[in-house]
ZATIVO-446473 format. One line per 5 residues: number of its first residue (from 1); their letters; for each residue x negated, y, z negated of C-alpha. Coordinates in steps of 0.25 Angstrom, whole numbers, plus 5000, padded with zeros to 4 digits. Layout:
ZATIVO-446473
NUM) a) X:Y:Z ~ ...
This chain:
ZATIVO-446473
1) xxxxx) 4830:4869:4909 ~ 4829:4866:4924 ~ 4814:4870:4927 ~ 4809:4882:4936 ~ 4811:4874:4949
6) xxxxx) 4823:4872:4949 ~ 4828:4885:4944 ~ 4819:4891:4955 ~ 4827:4883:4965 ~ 4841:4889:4960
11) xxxxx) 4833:4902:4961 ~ 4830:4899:4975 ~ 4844:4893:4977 ~ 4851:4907:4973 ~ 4842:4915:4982
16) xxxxx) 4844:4908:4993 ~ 4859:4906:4994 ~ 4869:4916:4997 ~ 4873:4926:4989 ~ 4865:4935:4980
21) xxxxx) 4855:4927:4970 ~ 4855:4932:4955 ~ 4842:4930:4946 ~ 4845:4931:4932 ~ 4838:4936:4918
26) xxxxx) 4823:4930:4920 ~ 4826:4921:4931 ~ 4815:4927:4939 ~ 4805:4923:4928 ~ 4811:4909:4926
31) xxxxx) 4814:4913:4912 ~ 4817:4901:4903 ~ 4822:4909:4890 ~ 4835:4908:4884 ~ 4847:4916:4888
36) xxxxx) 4861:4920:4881 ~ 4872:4929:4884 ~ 4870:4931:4869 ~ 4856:4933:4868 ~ 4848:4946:4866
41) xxxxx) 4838:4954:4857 ~ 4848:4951:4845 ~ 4852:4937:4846 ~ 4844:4927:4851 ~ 4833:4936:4857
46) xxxxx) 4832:4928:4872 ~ 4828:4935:4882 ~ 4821:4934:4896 ~ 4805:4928:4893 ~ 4800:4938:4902
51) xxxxx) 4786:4933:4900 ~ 4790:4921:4908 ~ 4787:4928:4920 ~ 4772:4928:4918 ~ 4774:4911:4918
56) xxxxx) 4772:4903:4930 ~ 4785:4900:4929 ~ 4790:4913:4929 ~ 4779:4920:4939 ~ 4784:4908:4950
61) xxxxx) 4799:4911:4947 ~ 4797:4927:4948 ~ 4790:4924:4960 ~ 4802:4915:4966 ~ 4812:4925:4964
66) xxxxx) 4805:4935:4970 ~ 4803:4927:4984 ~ 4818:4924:4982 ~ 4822:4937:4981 ~ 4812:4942:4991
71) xxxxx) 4820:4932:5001 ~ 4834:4937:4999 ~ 4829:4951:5000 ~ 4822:4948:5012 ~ 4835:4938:5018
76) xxxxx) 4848:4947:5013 ~ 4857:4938:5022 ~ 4855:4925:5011 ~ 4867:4933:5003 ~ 4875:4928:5014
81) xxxxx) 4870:4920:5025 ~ 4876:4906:5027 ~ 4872:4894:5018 ~ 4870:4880:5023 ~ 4868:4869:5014
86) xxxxx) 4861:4856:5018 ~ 4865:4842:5015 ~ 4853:4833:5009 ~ 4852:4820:5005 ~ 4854:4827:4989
91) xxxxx) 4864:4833:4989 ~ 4863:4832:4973 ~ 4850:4835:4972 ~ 4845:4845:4982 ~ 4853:4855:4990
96) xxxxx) 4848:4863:5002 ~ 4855:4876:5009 ~ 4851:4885:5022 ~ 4853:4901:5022 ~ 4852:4905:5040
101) xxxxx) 4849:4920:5037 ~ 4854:4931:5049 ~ 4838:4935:5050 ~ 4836:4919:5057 ~ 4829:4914:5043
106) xxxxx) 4835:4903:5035 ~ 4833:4898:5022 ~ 4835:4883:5014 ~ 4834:4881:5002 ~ 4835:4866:4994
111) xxxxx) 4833:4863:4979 ~ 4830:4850:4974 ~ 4839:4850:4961 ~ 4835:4836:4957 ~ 4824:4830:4948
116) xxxxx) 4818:4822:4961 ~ 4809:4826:4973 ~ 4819:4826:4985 ~ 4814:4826:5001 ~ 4825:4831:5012
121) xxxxx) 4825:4836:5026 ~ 4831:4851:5028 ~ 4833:4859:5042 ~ 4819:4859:5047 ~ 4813:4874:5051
126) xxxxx) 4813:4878:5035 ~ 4799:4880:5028 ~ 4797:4883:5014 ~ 4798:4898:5009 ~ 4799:4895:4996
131) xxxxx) 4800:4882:4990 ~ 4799:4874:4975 ~ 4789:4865:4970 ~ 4784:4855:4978 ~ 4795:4859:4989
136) xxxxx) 4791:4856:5003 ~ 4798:4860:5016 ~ 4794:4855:5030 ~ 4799:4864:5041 ~ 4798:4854:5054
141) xxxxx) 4804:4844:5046 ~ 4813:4849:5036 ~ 4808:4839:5025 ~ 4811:4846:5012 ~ 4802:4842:4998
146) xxxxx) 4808:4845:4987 ~ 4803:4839:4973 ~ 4813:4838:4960 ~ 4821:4853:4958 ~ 4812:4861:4969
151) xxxxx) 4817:4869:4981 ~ 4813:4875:4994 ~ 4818:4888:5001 ~ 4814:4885:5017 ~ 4816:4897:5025
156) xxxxx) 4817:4897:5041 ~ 4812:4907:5050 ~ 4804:4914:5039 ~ 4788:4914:5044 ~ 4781:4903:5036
161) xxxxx) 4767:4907:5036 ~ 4767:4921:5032 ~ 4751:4924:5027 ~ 4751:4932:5014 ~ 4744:4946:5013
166) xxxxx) 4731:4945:5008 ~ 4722:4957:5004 ~ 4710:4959:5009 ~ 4704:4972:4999 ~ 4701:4963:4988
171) xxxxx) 4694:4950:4986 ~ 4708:4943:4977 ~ 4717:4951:4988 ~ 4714:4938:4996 ~ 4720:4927:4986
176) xxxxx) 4733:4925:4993 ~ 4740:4913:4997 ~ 4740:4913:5013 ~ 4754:4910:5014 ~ 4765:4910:5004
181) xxxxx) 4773:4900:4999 ~ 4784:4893:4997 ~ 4780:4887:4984 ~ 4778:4896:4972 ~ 4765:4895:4964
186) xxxxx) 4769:4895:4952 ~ 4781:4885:4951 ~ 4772:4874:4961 ~ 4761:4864:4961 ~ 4753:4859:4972
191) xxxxx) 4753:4844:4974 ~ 4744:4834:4966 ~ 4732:4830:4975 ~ 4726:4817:4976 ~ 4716:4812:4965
196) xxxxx) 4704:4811:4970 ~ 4703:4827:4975 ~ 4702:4831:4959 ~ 4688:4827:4959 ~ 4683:4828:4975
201) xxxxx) 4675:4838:4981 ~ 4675:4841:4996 ~ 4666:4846:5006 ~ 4668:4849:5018 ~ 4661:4846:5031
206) xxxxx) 4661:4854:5043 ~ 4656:4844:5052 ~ 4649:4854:5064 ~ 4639:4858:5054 ~ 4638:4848:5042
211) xxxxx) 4628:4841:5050 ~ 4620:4845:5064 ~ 4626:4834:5072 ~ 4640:4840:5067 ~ 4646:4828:5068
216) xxxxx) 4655:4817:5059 ~ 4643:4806:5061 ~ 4633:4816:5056 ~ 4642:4820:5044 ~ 4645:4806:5041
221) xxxxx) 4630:4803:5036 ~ 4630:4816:5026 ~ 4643:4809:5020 ~ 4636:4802:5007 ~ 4627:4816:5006
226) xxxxx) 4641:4822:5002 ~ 4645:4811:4995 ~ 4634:4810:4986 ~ 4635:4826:4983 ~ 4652:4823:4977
231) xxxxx) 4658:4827:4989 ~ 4673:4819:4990 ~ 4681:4824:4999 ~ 4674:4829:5014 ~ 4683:4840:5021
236) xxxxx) 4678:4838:5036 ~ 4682:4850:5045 ~ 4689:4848:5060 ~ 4685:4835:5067 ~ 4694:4837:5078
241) xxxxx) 4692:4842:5091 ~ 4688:4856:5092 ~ 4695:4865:5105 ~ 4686:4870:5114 ~ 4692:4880:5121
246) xxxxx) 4681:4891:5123 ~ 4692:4902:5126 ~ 4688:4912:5114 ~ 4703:4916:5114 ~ 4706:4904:5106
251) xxxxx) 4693:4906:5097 ~ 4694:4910:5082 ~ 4687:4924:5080 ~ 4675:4917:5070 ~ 4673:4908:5082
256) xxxxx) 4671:4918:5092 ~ 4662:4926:5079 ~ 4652:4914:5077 ~ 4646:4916:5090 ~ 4644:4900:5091
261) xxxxx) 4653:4899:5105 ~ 4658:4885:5099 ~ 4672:4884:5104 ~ 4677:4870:5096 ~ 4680:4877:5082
266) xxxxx) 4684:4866:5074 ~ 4698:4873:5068 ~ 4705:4873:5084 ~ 4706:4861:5086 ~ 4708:4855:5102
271) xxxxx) 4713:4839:5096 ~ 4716:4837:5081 ~ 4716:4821:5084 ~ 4703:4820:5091 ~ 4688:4821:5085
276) xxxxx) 4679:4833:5090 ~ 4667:4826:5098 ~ 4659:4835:5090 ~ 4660:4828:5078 ~ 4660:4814:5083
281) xxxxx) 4671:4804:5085 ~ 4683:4800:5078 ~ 4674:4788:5075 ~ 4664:4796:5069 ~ 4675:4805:5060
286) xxxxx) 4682:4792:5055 ~ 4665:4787:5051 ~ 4665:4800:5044 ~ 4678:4798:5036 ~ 4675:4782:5034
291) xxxxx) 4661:4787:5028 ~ 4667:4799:5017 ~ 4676:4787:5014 ~ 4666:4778:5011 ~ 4658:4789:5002
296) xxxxx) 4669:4792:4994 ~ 4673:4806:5000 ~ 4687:4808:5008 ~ 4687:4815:5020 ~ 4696:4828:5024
301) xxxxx) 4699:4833:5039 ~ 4702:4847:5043 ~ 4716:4850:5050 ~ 4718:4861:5058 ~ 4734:4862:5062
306) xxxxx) 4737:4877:5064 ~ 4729:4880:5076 ~ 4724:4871:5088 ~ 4714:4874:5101 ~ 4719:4880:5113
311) xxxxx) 4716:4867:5119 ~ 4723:4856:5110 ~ 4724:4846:5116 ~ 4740:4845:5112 ~ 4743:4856:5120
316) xxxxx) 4745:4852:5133 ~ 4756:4842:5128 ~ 4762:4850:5118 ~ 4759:4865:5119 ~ 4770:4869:5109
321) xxxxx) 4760:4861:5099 ~ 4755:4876:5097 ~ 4762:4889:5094 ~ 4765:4897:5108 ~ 4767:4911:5109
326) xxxxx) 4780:4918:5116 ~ 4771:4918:5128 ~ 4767:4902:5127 ~ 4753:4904:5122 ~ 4746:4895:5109
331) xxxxx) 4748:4906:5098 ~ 4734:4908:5092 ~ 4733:4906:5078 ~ 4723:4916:5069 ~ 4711:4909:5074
336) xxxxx) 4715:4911:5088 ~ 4720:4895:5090 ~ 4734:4890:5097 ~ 4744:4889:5082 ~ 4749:4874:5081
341) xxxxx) 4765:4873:5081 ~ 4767:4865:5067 ~ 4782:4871:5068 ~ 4782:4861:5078 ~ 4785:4847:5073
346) xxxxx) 4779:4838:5084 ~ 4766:4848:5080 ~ 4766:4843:5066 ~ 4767:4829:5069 ~ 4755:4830:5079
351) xxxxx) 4748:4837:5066 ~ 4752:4826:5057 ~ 4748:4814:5067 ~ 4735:4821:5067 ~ 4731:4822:5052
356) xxxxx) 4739:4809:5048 ~ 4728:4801:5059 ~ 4717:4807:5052 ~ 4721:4799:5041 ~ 4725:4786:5049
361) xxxxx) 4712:4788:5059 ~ 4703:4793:5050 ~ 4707:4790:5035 ~ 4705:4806:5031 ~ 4709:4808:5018
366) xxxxx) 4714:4823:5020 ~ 4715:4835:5027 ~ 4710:4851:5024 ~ 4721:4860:5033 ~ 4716:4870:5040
371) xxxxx) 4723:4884:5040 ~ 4735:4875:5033 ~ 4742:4887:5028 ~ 4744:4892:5042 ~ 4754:4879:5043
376) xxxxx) 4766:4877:5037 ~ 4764:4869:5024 ~ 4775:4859:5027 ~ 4766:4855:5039 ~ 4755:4850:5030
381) xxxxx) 4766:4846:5019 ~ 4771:4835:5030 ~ 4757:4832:5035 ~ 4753:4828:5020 ~ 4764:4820:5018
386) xxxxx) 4761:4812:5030 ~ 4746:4812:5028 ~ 4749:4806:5014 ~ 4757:4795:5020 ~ 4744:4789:5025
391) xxxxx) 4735:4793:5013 ~ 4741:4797:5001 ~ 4729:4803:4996 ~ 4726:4811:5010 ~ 4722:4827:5003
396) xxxxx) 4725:4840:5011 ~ 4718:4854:5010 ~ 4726:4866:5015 ~ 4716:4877:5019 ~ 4728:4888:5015
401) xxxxx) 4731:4895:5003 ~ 4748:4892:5003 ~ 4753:4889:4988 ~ 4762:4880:4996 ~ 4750:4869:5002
406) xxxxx) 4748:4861:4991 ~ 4764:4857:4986 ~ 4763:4847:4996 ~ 4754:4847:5008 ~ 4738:4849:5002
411) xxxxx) 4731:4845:4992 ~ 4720:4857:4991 ~ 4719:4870:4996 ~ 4707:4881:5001 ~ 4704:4888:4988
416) xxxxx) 4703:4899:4997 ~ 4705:4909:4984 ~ 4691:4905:4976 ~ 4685:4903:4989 ~ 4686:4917:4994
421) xxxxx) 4682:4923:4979 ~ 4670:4910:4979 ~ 4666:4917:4996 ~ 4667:4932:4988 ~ 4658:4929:4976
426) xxxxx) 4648:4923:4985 ~ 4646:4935:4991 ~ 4648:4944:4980 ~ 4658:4951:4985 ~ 4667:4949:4973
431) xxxxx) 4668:4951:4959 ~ 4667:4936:4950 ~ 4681:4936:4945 ~ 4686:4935:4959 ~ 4686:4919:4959
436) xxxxx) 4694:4920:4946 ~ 4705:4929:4952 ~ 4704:4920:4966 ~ 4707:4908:4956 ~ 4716:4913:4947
441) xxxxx) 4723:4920:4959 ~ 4726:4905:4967 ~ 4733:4899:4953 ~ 4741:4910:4956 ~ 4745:4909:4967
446) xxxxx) 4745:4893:4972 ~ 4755:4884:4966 ~ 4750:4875:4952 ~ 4739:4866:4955 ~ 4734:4871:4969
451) xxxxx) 4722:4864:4972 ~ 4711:4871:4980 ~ 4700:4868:4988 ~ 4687:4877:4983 ~ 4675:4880:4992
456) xxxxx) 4667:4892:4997 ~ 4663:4887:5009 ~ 4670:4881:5021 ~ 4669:4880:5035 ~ 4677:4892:5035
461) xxxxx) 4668:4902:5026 ~ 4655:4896:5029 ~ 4657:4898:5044 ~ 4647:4909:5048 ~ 4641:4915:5062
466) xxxxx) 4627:4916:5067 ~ 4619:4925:5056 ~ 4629:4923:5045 ~ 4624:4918:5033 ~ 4631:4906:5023
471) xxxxx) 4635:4909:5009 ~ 4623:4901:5005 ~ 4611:4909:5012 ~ 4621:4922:5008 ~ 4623:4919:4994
476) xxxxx) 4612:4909:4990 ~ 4613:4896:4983 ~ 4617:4901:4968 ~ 4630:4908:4972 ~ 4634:4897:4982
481) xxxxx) 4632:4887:4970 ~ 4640:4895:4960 ~ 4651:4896:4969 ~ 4651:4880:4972 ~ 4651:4878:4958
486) xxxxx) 4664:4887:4958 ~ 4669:4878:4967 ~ 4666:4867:4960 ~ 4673:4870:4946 ~ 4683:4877:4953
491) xxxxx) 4699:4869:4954 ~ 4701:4862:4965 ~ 4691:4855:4974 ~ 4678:4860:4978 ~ 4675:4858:4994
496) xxxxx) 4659:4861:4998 ~ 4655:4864:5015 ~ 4645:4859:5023 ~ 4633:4858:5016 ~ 4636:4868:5005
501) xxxxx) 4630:4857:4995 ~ 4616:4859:4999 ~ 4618:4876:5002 ~ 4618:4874:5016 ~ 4616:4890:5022
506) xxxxx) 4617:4886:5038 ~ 4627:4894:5046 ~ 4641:4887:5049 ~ 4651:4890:5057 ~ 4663:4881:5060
511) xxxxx) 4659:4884:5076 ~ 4645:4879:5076 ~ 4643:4866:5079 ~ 4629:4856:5084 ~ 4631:4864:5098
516) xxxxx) 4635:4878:5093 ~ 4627:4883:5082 ~ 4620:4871:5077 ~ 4623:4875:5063 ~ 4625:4864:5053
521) xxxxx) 4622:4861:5039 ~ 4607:4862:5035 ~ 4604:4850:5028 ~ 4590:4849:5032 ~ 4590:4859:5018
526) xxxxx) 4598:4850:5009 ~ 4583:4846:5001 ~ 4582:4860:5000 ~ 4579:4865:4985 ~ 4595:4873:4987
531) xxxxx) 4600:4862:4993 ~ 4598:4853:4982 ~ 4602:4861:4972 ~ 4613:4864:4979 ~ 4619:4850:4982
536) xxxxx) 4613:4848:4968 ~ 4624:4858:4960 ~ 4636:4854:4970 ~ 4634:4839:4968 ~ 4634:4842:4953
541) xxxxx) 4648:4849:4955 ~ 4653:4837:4964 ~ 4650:4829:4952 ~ 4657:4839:4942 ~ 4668:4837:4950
546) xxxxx) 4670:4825:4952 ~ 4667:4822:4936 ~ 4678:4833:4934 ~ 4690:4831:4943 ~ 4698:4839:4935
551) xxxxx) 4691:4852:4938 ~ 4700:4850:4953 ~ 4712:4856:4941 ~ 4706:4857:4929 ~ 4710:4871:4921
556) xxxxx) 4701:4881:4927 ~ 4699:4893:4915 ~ 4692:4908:4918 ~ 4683:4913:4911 ~ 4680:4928:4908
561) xxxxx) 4667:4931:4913 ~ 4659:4946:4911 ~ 4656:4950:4921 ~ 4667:4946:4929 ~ 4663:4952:4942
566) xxxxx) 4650:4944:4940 ~ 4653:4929:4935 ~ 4668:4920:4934 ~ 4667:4908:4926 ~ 4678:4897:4922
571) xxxxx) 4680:4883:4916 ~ 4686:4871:4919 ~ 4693:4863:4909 ~ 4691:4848:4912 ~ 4699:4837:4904
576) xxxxx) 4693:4831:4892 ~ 4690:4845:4887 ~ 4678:4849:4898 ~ 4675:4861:4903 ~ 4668:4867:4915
581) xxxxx) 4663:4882:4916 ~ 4658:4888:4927 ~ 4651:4903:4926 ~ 4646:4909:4940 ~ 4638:4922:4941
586) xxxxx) 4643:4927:4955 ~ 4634:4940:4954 ~ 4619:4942:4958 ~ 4615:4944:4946 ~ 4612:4935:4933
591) xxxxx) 4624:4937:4924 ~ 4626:4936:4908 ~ 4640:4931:4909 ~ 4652:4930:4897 ~ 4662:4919:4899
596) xxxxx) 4671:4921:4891 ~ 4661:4927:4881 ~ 4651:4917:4882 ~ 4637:4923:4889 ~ 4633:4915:4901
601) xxxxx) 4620:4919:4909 ~ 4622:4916:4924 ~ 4614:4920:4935 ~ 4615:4925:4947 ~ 4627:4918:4956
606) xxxxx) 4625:4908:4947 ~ 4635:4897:4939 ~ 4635:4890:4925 ~ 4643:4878:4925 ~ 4645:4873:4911
C-alpha cells in the first residue's frame, strides 16, 4: 500500500531506536502477499511469495536488513543508549533522532514521511552510512536532502572511506565497488544527465604529448581535425601548475620507474588557480576553450583534490590545509603526496572557489574528478550544486567506482569494470565471456541507470617506460579496432586518447614532456595506409552514435555465442524497432561462430557489426 521506500524507512526507524527491533513473516523480502490470522493451506491458501526474494525489490530489502542488523550486532548499546530527537522545520513531515553510543560513535536518523522533497540542516559531523533514494548528507555543513518518503542513517565516528577487498586470483575477482555505500543498488537511481551527453563522444587530450610543442596553442590548431572525426566532448588532462620539488621522497613510485627524471607530474599539483608555463598561458587556455566552443565541442578539466605537492603554494599560510601526522608532518597519501584536509571547511571552500572560476574564467563546461572516491561524496555533492548555479548544464565525471557518485554529484563514471576485461582480451589473457560477466556484474552492483564512461586507454594505461611497447604495436591494428567498436556499441559514452584515432603506437608517459622524453603523438604517420583506415572506422562509429543516441541507454541484450572463450556478441535494441549487433572474435584464430544458433564467420580478432 505505502511503497518499498517508505517501509524501508520504518525498517530503518526500528533498528535504530531503542529497544529490540522485530521483523516479521517475509518482511525481509518485502513480501507484498496477503496475510490473515485465518488464513492457511485449507482456507484462503495465503502465504509468504517466497519467490519475491529473487526480485529487485526483494534482493535490495534482504540486503537492507542485513546491514541493519549487521549494525545492531555490531553497536549492542542502541538497545539502551539515550535518544535525542531533533526539532525541524516539519515537524509533520519529517522527524529526526540521535543515538551517542558508550564506544564514541553516534547515530541520526531522519525520514521524510511526506509526498514532497524536503531540504534541512542537522548537527554537522554525520555522513551517510546508509541512506534512501536520492538522500544526500553533507558532513561539514549538515545540509540533509531528503526527496518525498526517503531516509538517511548518518553515522559519526564510523571511518567513511573504507576500501572493499578485491581479489586478485581471478580476472572477475576484481569487479568490486571501491568503496561501499550508503545507497542501495537496487532500490536507487543515478540522476538524469544533461541532454546533449546521450549522443557525444569524448576524447581526451593529454596536452605534453598530443602535439611536439606540448602546448594549448599547438593543440588549439588540431581542434577542427577532432571535430571533423565526431568528437563532442574534449576531456583536457591538468593544466595547472605542476610541483617541482625534485625530492624523490615526495615522487610516486611509476615516477621514480619511468626513468624520465621529470619532477613536475601533472597529478601533484603546486597551484590549482594558476596555469603551468609549460602549457602556455591562461590566455592561451581560455583560446583553447573559446575555439572547442566555436567547433561545436565542450570542454572538460581535470581536478585533483585529494593530494597536493609538498610545495603548494597554500601552505605557508594555511598548513592545516593538509592532513598532519601526530608528529606535524604532511601525511602522504598512496602516491607518496601531502593529503588535502577536505573535513576542513575553509579547505572546501578554497576547492569550490577553484572549480566555480573555472567556469566564470574560463567558461568550462565540466569537470572529470580525479581519484574522486578517495573524497567524501558530500564534498563533490555541494561542489555540483554550486557549479550548476553557474551553468546548469555544467557535467562531472568521477574517476571512482562508488554506487553512491551518481545520486547527486556526477553525471558519468570510469567504466572501470569493461575496461579491465577490454585491457585483458587485448592481451589474451582472458576467456571471451569475460566482458559479459564485467557487464552483467556493474548492473549488479551500481544503482539503476548508472552511466559509465568506456575506454581502453587513458593517460593512465597507455603510460609506458623506456622499451615498453603500446597496445597498438603489442596487439596490432585488428584487435585494437574490435575493442573500439566494443566501446562504441557499448552503454554509456565512449571516450578515445590521444591519437588513438589514427593507431598511434609512440611510447607515452604522463612524465614525458618536450624536454624530458620528447615523445608525443606521431602524426607525421596519420596518411599512413593504418592510419587511415583507422580514423576511417572510428569516424564511422562517431557517426553511429550520434545517428543513435539512444545506444547511451538503449537495452543492451547477450547473446550465446560457441565458443565462449573465443567470441562474445550482443545487440542493442534502438527505438523504432532497429537493432545493432556486434560479434568479436578475440582469439588468434578464424573462428565459425553460432549466435544464438545462427553461423557467423569471423576472423581473426575481428568484429561484424550488423
Amino acid at each position: 500500500t505505502y511503497g518499498l521506500a517508505l517501509n524501508d524507512a520504518l525498517l530503518v526507524t526500528l533498528f535504530t531506536l531503542d529497544g529490540v527491533p522485530m521483523v516479521y513473516n517475509g518482511q525481509e523480502i518485502a513480501d507484498t502477499a496477503p496475510h490473515s490470522i485465518w488464513s492457511n493451506r485449507f482456507h484462503g491458501k495465503w502465504g509468504i511469495d517466497w519467490s519475491r526474494a529473487f526480485t529487485p525489490e526483494g534482493a535490495h530489502r534482504l540486503d537492507l536488513v542485513r546491514a541493519l542488523g549487521r549494525l545492531r550486532h555490531d553497536r549492542p548499546s542502541l538497545f539502551d543508549a539515550p535518544t535525542e530527537f531533533i526539532a525541524t522545520p516539519f515537524p509533520h513531515e519529517l522527524y529526526a533522532f540521535r543515538r551517542p553510543l558508550a564506544d564514541g560513535t553516534e547515530w541520526l536518523t531522519a525520514v521524510n514521511i511526506s509526498g514532497k522533497d524536503l531540504v534541512v540542516t542537522v548537527p554537522a559531523g554525520f555522513h551517510a552510512f546508509l541512506a534512501g533514494p536520492g538522500a544526500t548528507l553533507d558532513a561539514v555543513t549538515g545540509r540533509l536532502r531528503l526527496p518525498r518518503q526517503s531516509w538517511m542513517l548518518g553515522a559519526k565516528g564510523v571511518p567513511e572511506l573504507v576500501r572493499q577487498p578485491r581479489g586478485a586470483q581471478r580476472p572477475e575477482a576484481r569487479f568490486v565497488p571501491t568503496y561501499g555505500s550508503a545507497h542501495r543498488a537496487a532500490s536507487c537511481s543515478a540522476r538524469p544527465v544533461p541532454a546533449f551527453l546521450r549522443g557525444s563522444v569524448m576524447y581526451q587530450i593529454f596536452t605534453r604529448m598530443f602535439t611536439p610543442e606540448g602546448t594549448f596553442a599547438a593543440a588549439r590548431a588540431k581542434l577542427p581535425e577532432l571535430r571533423d572525426l565526431g568528437v563532442d566532448i574534449i576531456y583536457l588532462t591538468p593544466h595547472q601548475l605542476a610541483d617541482d620539488d625534485p625530492d624523490p621522497k615526495f615522487w610516486s613510485a611509476r615516477q621514480k620507474q619511468c626513468r624520465l627524471g621529470n619532477p613536475k607530474n601533472p597529478y601533484r599539483q603546486k597551484d590549482f588557480f594558476a596555469v603551468d608555463p609549460e602549457y602556455g598561458t591562461a590566455a592561451d587556455l581560455k583560446a583553447f576553450v573559446d575555439e572547442a566552443h566555436r567547433l561545436g565541442m565542450k570542454v572538460m578539466f581535470d581536478l585533483v583534490y585529494f593530494h597536493c605537492g609538498p610545495k603548494a603554494v597554500f601552505l605557508k599560510d594555511h598548513p592545516d590545509f593538509v592532513v598532519r601526522n601526530p608528529d606535524g608532518t604532511p601525511r602522504l597519501g598512496e602516491w607518496a603526496f601531502p593529503e588535502m584536509d577536505v573535513s576542513k571547511a575553509a579547505v572546501r571552500e578554497y576547492l569550490y572557489a577553484n572549480m566555480t572560476g573555472f567556469i566564470k574564467d574560463y567558461g568550462v563546461d565540466g569537470f572529470r574528478c580525479d581519484v574522486a572516491d578517495m573524497l567524501p561524496v558530500d564534498f563533490w555533492e555541494e561542489g555540483y550544486r554550486r557549479c550548476r548555479a553557474l551553468n546548469p548544464d555544467v557535467f562531472m565525471m568521477c574517476e571512482g567506482l562508488k554506487g553512491d557518485d551518481q545520486i547527486e554529484a556526477f553525471d558519468l563514471s570510469y567504466g572501470f569494470y569493461t575496461q579491465w576485461a577490454l585491457v585483458d582480451l587485448l592481451a589474451g589473457k582472458a576467456p571471451a565471456s569475460l566482458l559479459r560477466t564485467a557487464w552483467q556484474k556493474a548492473r549488479e552492483d551500481f544503482p539503476r541507470e548508472f552511466h559509465w564512461m568506456r575506454c581502453f586507454e587513458n593517460h593512465d594505461f597507455a603510460n609506458v617506460t623506456p622499451g615498453q611497447k603500446r597496445k597498438e604495436e603489442l596487439y596490432g591494428a585488428q584487435a585494437n579496432a574490435s575493442m573500439l567498436a566494443t566501446l562504441f556499441l557499448l552503454d554509456g559514452i565512449p571516450m578515445l586518447y590521444n591519437g588513438q584515432e589514427i593507431a598511434d603506437a609512440s611510447p607515452q608517459s604522463i612524465y614525458s614532456n618536450r624536454d624530458h622524453g620528447g615523445w608525443h603523438v606521431d602524426w607525421s604517420r596519420a596518411g599512413d595506409a593504418k592510419a587511415v583506415e583507422r580514423r576511417a572506422l572510428v569516424k564511422r562509429l562517431c557517426r553511429l552514435r550520434h545517428d543513435n543516441p539512444a545506444l547511451f541507454d538503449a537495452p543492451l541484450v547477450w547473446h550465446e555465442v560457441i565458443p565462449a572463450d573465443k567470441a562474445y556478441a550482443f545487440s542493442r535494441l534502438l527505438p523504432g524497432g532497429k537493432k545493432l549487433t556486434l560479434a568479436v572474435n578475440v582469439s588468434g584464430e578464424a573462428v565459425e561462430a553460432a549466435v544464438d544458433g545462427e553461423r557467423t564467420l569471423l576472423g581473426p580478432r575481428a568484429f561484424l557489426l550488423k
